[in-house]
Phi, psi and omega in degrees: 000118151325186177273347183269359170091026186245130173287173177317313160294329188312326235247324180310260189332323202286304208266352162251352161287305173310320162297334161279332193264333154318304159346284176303321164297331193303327206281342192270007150314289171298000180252341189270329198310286217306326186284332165299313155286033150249344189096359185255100206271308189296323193295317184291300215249038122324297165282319175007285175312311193295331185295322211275340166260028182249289179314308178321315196279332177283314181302348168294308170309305215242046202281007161275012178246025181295321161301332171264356177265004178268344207260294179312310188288341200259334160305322211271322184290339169303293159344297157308315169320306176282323163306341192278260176311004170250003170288322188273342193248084267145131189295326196271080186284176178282207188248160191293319165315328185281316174320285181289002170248019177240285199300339179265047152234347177294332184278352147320289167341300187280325200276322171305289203328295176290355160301297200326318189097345189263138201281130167242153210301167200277330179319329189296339175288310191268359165283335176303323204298266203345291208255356152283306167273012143342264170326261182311358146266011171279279192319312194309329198296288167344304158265008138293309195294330174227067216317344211238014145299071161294348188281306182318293157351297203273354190225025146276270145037294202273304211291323203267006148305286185287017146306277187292002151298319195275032180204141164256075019271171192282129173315139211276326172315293167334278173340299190294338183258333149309324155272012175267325154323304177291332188292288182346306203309274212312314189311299162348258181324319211276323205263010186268127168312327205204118177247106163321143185309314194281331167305278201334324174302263205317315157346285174347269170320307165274009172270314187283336180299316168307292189279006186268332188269324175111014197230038175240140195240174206284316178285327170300292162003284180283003177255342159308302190317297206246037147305117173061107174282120187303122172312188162287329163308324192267305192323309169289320156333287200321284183300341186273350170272349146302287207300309170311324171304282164338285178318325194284289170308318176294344212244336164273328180300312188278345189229067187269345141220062198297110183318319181276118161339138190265163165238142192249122168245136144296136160220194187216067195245093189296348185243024165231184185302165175293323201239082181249141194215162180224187162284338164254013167206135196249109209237172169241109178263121192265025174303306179294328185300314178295355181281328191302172150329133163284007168257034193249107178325130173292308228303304230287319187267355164269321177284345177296343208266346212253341183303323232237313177280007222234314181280337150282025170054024188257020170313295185300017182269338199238157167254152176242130155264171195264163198286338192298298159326305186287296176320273221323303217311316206274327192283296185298321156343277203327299193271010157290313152285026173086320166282171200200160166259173163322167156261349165275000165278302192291340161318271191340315193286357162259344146316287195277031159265303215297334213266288154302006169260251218350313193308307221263358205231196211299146182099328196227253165311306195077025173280139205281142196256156165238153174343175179267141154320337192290146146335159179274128177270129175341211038294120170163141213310116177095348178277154156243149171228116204235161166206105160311110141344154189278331174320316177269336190265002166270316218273303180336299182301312177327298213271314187292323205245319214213047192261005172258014170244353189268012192280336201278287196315323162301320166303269208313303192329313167304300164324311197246029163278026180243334177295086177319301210293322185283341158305296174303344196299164180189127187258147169321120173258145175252127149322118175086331161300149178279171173275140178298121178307289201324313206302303184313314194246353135331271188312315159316346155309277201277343179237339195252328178112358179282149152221152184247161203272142149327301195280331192213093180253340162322296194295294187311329170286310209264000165275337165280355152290307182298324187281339178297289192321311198290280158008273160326314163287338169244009162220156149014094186251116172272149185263190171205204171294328148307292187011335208264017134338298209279310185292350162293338193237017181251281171331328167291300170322291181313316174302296186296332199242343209066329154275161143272169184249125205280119161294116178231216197251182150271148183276160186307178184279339181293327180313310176334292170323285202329306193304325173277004194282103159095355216243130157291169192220118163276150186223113186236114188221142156284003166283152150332089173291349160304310206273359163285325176236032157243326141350306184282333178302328197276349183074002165296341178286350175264032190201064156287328205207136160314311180258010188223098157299115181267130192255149189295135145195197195259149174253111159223135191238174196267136173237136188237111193308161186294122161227051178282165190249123123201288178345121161232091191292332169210200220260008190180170197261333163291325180292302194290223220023282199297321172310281199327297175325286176345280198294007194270332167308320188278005167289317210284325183293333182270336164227158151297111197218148173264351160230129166249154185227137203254076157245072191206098169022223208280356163264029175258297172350270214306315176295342181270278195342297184291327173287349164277303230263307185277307192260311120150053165265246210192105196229136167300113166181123181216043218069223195249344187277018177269359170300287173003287163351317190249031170081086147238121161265142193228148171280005181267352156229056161285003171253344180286112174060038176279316183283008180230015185268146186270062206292354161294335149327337188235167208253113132325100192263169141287181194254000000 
């Protein structure tokens, strides 16, 4: 073992993940340095952001490589950091706007760099003092020039706060223009006919900042408090963001050293507290958040739960679990006893997953994170194991929650099937917005392979429903990042059925292998099935990967025609089904097989239902990615297992 506990074969994989995954971030380093010496300012700070989340996402990726990825990321953010400042002191300086939206990215900058934790050159304090007061006589400048500017205003504001943070006591100049700065903020709010949550927060935040320095005085103090007066709705926000801040401080004040990493959860629990906690685990039930208004922000009450550990500095104290595993779990509970949300609480419920990984994970708490909790799903003769698309599982809601709308959204799709451009159209999705019906069964056309019969399309969406559903309800349903999908038709499911179908993980890929190991194997794919099952004939589909044994087993496959729109291979989407079935009978009647695999869109559910159904084998089905599997490359997993793929091995398909 190494100092990070990874054994040798460990540290082989570790060192091959790393080599793939590091590039890119280096490169987007290298694109904010070289543009910051050219001079092209709006190009660095463009990319800026992306480097700190291309890294974030390797500590996610990789988190047994936290030592060489805390010493890299932290060489790589100096580099930016040193481009920064020789960028802003340039004889040939930028224009002052430009100039001050380059000095407002170092306490971004600086605050990951001291999460990391690794000791930095001495130069950095005094480049920080330097280019935090830059930026903020800069902006004030700004907004002297243009009193009607606010941005400016708030953002003189933030830097020369933390100006007056980098000294004990705080330089007395400094002071004074900060709160003459802040004063503004409040008159500014006191004369607004209405003051919106996000003024009043950021009030909030320079107000505690003002008193974390020692420099808020009593009267600025009560007139923040009592900026804009509240409805009743923000007043409960208000108080339940308290109260979670409180529970939370108490709760460190009573455990101030607990030896085991505490674990941080999401639920959903309506008859317990907002902060319900033991000694090693510390949770948030956002059941009173979803209770609130819906125009009252969730995400302000999920960073309240993560604040009060965040100013004490107790991140590596803590585990984060992913949101998923704990909602279903907590979720399943709820509708066992007969209750259920909304459907504008489970939308909410993706806000606040998004809210938590931001709070709680790299960049932020720094709580080291962990996996999802679910089971492992079973592999074993006669079992199915499915993981739904995020794709399939809005229509499924489409058809279940909103089925008095879909006859008119089917009528126009039919109307404008000779128009590509209005087929093809695509809106911006917001994390937490419900989904667009049209967008939704458009996109089940053009990406997924549903096409609806002319004569009836109604009747045709709800027979690919009913067979999904049935799907779902008899086998092994695995989540993803998506999963928090699943819940609107996992609650439905419950009502009609009395069950929900139990979320568990995908099994590993060796497990995969081994369970076809000596076994027939049907295979239903839109690739060219000649070039599919002459690959596997050729014996290269058992020599895929460096790191994964594949035991030789048999292959015959389905070719299940293209119907993505343009494509109408027959007259409804029900008929080619019934074609697939046809052939999947005469696989079976002429031999017998014991695993079917599902890799063709929007005919992989119905076809795992009905094949199951009929033959009692063992079915497979996780997209279009199930190809993978047998070496086919496709570029939409051209990243999967990549650093251990045999690439003479693999077969180049079209998509």
């Amino acid at each position: 073992m190494d100092d990070d506990g990874v054994s040798p074969l460990e540290a082989k994989d570790l060192a091959i993940a790393m080599e793939e995954s590091l590039p890119r971030a280096r490169a987007l380093v290298e694109k904010v340095v070289q543009a910051l010496g050219q001079g092209r300012d709006a190009e660095a700070l463009l990319y800026l952001p992306d480097v700190l989340r291309a890294y974030g996402l390797l500590w996610v990726e990789l988190p047994e490589a936290r030592g060489v990825l805390k010493q890299e990321e932290t060489a790589m953010l100096l580099q930016v950091l040193a481009g920064l400042g020789a960028r802003v002191n340039l004889e040939d300086a930028p224009l002052p706007r430009q100039r001050a939206d380059l000095c407002w990215q170092v306490p971004m900058l600086l605050e990951r760099l001291r999460q990391l934790g690794t000791e930095l050159p001495g130069w950095v304090d005094l480049l920080e003092e330097q280019l935090i007061r830059v930026g903020a006589l800069q902006y004030r400048d700004l907004h002297q020039a243009d009193p009607d500017h606010p941005l400016m205003r708030a953002r003189a504001l933030t830097l020369m706060l933390h100006l007056c943070g980098l000294h004990d006591p705080p330089v007395p100049w400094k002071v004074l223009i900060a709160k003459a700065l802040l004063l503004e903020e409040v008159v500014a709010a006191e004369s607004s006919p209405q003051v919106d949550d996000g003024i009043r927060e950021q009030l909030g935040v320079w107000r505690e900042t003002l008193e974390r320095v020692g420099i808020l005085d009593a009267e600025l103090n009560e007139r923040i408090a009592t900026t804009g007066a509240t409805d009743g709705s923000n007043r409960a926000a208000i108080d339940l963001e308290e109260q979670i801040k409180t529970d939370v401080v108490h709760w460190l004040n009573d455990n101030p050293a607990v030896s085991v990493p505490v674990e941080l959860r999401l639920v959903c629990g309506p008859e317990a507290r907002v902060v319900p906690h033991d000694r090693l685990r510390l949770n948030l039930n956002l059941a009173p958040l979803l209770n609130l208004p819906g125009g009252v922000p969730i995400e302000p009450l999920v960073e309240a739960f993560f604040r009060p550990m965040r100013e004490q500095d107790c991140g590596p104290g803590f585990c984060l679990r992913e949101p998923i595993s704990s909602l279903y779990e907590s979720l399943e509970l709820l509708w066992s006893q007969g209750q259920e949300l909304s459907l504008e609480g489970l939308a909410r419920l993706a806000s606040a997953s998004a809210a938590w990984n931001r709070c709680g994970g790299p960049g932020a708490l720094g709580a080291r994170l962990l996996g999802s909790s679910l089971r492992i799903a079973r592999l074993r003769d006669g079992s199915s194991v499915l993981r739904p698309e995020p794709l399939e599982l809005m229509a499924l809601q489409a058809v279940l929650y909103r089925h008095g709308d879909l006859e008119a959204v089917l009528s126009a799709i039919r109307r404008h099937h000779l128009d590509p451009a209005w087929m093809n159209r695509r809106r911006e999705a917001v994390v937490g917005a419900p989904f667009d019906l049209e967008e939704c069964l458009r996109r089940l056309h053009t990406e997924w392979g549903f096409y609806a019969s002319g004569a009836a399309p109604l009747e045709c969406l709800e027979q690919w429903s009913r067979s999904a559903m049935g799907a779902l309800l008899g086998g092994q349903v695995t989540g993803t990042l998506h999963s928090l999908d699943l819940l609107p038709v996992a609650q439905m499911m419950h009502r009609s059925c009395g069950r929900a179908p139990e979320l568990m993980q995908w099994p590993s890929d060796q497990d995969l292998y081994s369970f076809l190991a000596g076994k027939e194997v049907v295979l239903a794919t839109t690739l060219p099935t000649d070039q599919v099952e002459a690959h596997h004939g050729s014996g290269r589909a058992f020599e895929l990967f460096s790191d994964l044994r594949i035991a030789p087993y048999g292959l015959r496959c389905v070719q299940v025609p293209c119907s993505r729109y343009p494509h109408r291979p027959g007259t409804g989407f029900g008929e080619t089904l019934e074609e697939c079935l046809d052939t999947v009978d005469t696989l079976f009647r002429q031999r017998p097989f014991k695993v079917f695999v599902a890799a063709c869109g929007a005919y992989g559910l119905p076809l795992c239902e009905a094949v199951h159904s009929r033959y009692g084998v063992s079915c497979l089905c996780s997209g279009d990615r199930m190809n993978a599997y047998f070496g086919m490359e496709q570029a939409a997993m051209a990243d999967w297992r990549a650093g251990s793929r045999i690439r003479e091995n693999w077969q180049t398909v079209a998509a």
